[in-house]
N, C-alpha and C positions, 0 to 999 in steps of 0.2 A: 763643728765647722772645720776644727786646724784638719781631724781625719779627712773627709770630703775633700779638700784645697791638695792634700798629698795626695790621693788618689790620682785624683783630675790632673794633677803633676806628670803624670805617669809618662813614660817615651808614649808615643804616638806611633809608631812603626810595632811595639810588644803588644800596643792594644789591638791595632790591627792584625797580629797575629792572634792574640786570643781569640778577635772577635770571627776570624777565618774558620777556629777550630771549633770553639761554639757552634756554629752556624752550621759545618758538613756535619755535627753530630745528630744522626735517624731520631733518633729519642724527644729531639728539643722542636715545637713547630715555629715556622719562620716569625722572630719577631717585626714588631713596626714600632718608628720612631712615635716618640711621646712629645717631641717639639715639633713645632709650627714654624715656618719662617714666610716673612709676609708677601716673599717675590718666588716664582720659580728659577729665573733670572738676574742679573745683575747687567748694565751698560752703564761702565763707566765713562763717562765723559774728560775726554782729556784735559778739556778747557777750567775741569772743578780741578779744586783740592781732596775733595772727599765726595763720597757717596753714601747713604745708609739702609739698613731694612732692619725688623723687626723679628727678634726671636721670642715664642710666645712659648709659655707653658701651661698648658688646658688642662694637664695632666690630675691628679692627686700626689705626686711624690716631690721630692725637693731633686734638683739634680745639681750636678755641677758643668760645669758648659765651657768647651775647648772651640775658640774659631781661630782660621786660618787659610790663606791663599797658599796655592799651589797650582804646580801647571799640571798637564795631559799625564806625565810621567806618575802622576800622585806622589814624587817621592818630597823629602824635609830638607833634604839640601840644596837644590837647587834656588837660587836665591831669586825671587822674584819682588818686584814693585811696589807693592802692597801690604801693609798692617795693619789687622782689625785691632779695633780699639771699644769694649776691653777684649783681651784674648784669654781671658779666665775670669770666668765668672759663677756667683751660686745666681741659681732660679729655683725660686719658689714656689709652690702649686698654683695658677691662675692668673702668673704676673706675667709681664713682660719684660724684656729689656732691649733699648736702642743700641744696633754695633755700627759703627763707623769705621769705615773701611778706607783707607788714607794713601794716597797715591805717593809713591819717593821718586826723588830725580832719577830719570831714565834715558836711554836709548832707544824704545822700541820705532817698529813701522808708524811713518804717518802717512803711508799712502793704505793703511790697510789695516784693520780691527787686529788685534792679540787676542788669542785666547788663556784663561786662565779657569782656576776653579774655586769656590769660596765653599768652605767645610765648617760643620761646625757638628762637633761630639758632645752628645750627651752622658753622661757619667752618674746614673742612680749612687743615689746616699745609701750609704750602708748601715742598715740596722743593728747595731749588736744584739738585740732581744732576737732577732729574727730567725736565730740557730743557722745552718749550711743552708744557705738561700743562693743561689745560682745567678748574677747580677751581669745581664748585660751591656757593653757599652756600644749604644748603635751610632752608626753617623749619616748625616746630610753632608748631599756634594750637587750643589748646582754649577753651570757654567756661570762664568764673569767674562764680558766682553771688553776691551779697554777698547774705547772706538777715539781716533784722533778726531780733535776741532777741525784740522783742512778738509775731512770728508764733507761733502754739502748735499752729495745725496742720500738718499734714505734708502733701507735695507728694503723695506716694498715697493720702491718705486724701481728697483731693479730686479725684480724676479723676473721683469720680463725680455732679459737680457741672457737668462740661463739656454745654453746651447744644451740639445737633446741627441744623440745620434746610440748605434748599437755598433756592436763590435762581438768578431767571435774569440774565445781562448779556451783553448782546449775542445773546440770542437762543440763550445757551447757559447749562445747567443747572451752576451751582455746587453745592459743598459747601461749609457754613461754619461755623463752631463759635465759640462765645463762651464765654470763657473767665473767670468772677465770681472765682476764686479769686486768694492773692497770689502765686502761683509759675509758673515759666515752665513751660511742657508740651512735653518736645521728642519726638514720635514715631516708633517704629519700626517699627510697623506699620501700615497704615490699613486699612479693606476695607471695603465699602459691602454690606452683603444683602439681599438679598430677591427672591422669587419664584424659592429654588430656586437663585440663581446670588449669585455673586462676581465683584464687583468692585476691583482694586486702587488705591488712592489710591500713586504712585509720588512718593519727594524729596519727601514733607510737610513745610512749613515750620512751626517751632517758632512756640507763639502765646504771646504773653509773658500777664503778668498782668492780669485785668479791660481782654482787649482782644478782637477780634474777628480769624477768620482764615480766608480762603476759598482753597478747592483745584477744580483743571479736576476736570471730572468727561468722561472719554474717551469711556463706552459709554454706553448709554441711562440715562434721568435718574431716580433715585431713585423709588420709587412708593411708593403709603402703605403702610404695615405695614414699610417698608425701617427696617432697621436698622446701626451701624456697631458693629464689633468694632477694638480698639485697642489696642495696647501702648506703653510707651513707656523713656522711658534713667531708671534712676531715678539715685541721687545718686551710685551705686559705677559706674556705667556699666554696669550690670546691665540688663536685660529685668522692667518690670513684668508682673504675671499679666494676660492677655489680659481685658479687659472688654467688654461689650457693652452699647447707650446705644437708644434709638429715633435717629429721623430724623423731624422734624417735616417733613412734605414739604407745599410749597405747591403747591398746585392751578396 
């Protein structure tokens, strides 16, 4: 166990370099995580002290287990609002464990969601029988929203508040949506219509709150009477009901 607790020690910026150089090496095929977390998402609520979700090991192995907030930057200095509680821990083949994720006195927006990220690294136990065993450390990174108590609306009841229009740069037709409301919008489906045909908006990037967000548009450019149909993740990591918006198309 003391070896496993030193490992799992380990900087977190050196694993993440390892885990870079592992990964572009041809030889090795892409691993996948062996922990389970019980949310795709996190909404924190202002109004609590904490929040929680569950980290499950289905696996066969024992591992040791690094959780942690961070913002958009991924980096470990930046000092953010949030300590999960434990932030080192062993898991054992088939258990689970509860992490509680604990909100500190802050300044953030209360007219408008913060985004953050909630991480948590698995760290395989090392066998000494095992001879030169090649030992990955992978990690989970989902979003964490901190949404303030003054918000009264909800994130679906304003998708239909998202402004649609096209724009050219570089001589090529965008898509681009302005987003007035306080919640982030992350999408899962995009699709451009009109005249008959479909177009797919592919990897649409999430547009935060009261900001603007433009996507390529591939085939030919939006024309008027075009419309876009959209779904998106709602807060369970679910699938919103598909809506459909105009497209203000510029001449």
């Amino acid at each position: 166990m003391l070896g496993l607790i030193k490992r799992a020690a380990a900087s977190r910026p050196a694993l993440g370099a390892c885990m870079t150089a592992i990964m572009l090496a041809s030889s090795i095929p892409a691993a996948q995580a062996a922990l389970t977390l019980s949310g795709t998402r996190v909404v924190f609520d202002s109004s609590k002290r904490s929040t929680s979700l569950i980290v499950a090991n289905p696996s066969e192995r024992t591992y040791a287990v690094q959780t942690w907030v961070n913002t958009a930057a991924d980096d470990t200095t930046t000092a953010v609002p949030f300590m999960p509680s434990p932030p080192l821990f062993r898991l054992n083949p088939g258990k689970e464990q509860h992490v509680q994720i604990n909100g500190l006195p802050n300044d953030l927006p209360t007219d408008r969601e913060s985004l953050f990220y909630f991480n948590v690294q698995e760290i395989p136990q090392v066998d000494p029988d095992a001879g030169n065993v090649l030992n990955i450390a992978l990690r989970t990174r989902i979003k964490l929203f901190y949404r303030p108590s003054e918000l009264k609306d909800t994130p679906m009841s304003r998708l239909k508040d998202l402004q649609w229009s096209t724009r050219q740069a570089g001589g090529k037709a965008q898509l681009e949506v302005y987003n007035p409301s306080p919640f982030h919008v992350t999408f899962l489906r995009l699709a451009v219509k009109g005249n008959g045909r479909e177009q797919m908006i592919e990897n649409a990037e999430m547009v935060a709150p009261m900001s603007r967000q433009t996507f390529a548009v591939t085939g030919a450019a939006p024309a008027p009477g075009a419309q876009i149909e959209f779904s998106v993740i709602n807060d369970y990591g679910g699938s919103s009901t598909p809506l459909t918006l105009p497209i203000q198309v510029t001449p």
